[in-house]
N, C-alpha and C positions, 0 to 999 in steps of 0.2 A: 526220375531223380530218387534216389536213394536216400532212406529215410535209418537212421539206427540211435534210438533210446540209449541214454548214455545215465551215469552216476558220476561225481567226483565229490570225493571226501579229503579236508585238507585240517590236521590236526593242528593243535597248539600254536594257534596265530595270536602276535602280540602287539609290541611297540611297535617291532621293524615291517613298513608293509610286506603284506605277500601277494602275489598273482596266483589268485585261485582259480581262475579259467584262465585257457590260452585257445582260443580255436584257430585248427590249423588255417594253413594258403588251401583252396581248393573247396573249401566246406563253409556254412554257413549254419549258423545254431540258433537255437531258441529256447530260451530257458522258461522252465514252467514250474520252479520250485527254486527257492534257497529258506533256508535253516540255518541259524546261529546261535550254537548254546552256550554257556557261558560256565566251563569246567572250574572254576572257581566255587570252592566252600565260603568263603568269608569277601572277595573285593566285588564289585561291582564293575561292569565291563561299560564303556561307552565306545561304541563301534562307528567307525566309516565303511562306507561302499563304495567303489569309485568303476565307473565305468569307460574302458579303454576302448579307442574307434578305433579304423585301421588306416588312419595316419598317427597315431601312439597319442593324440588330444587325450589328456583325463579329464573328468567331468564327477564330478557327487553325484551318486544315484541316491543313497540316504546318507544323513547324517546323525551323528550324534545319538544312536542307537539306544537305549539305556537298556541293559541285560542285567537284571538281578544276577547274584551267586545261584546257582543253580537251576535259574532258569534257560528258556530258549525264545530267540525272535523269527518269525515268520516273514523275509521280508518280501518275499515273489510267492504269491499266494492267492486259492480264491477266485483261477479264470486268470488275473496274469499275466502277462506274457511280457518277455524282453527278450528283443533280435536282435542277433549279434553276427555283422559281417566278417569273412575271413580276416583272420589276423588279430580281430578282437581279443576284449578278454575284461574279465572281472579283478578288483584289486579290492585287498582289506585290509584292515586296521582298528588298532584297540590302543586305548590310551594304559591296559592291563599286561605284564607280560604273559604268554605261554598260555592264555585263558580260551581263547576260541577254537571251537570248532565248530566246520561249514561243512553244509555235505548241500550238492546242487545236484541237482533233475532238470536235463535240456536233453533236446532231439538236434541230431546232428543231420545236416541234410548237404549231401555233396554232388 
């Protein structure tokens, strides 16, 4: 089985959620990093995580985030791990517009 280190970085996440991972039909992933900063000088970001299975069920991974202005949250860290079966996928959310960014570390194994 084939095994290949992956990155994705997904800018300016706000109000509306977004699908920050999608892992394809065929592949099976495991994330061993996410990161959430909070590009805001002055608001305060309060973040969701929402994790997608592959019959489309969403579920809270975390909630309620709090992200200073200018800081960042660590939420998959540390040893870690979250498996994600084909079709999976990660979803976000900020009660902030345009304030987040994610960048995720998962190995893609197909």
């Amino acid at each position: 089985m084939p095994t290949v280190f992956k990155n994705e970085v997904v800018t300016g996440v706000g109000k509306t959620p977004v699908d920050i991972l999608q892992i394809i039909a065929g592949v099976r992933a495991t994330i061993v990093g996410l990161n959430l900063a909070n590009t805001s000088d002055y608001d305060m970001a309060v973040v969701n995580v929402y994790v997608i299975d592959e019959s489309s069920t969403v579920a809270n991974y975390a909630r309620q985030i709090p992200i200073p202005p200018g800081s960042s949250a660590k939420v998959i860290t540390n040893g870690e791990r979250l498996i994600l079966p084909e079709t999976a996928g990660l979803r976000l959310e900020c009660d902030t517009d345009d304030c987040i960014d994610a960048s995720i570390s998962y190995v893609e194994i197909s």
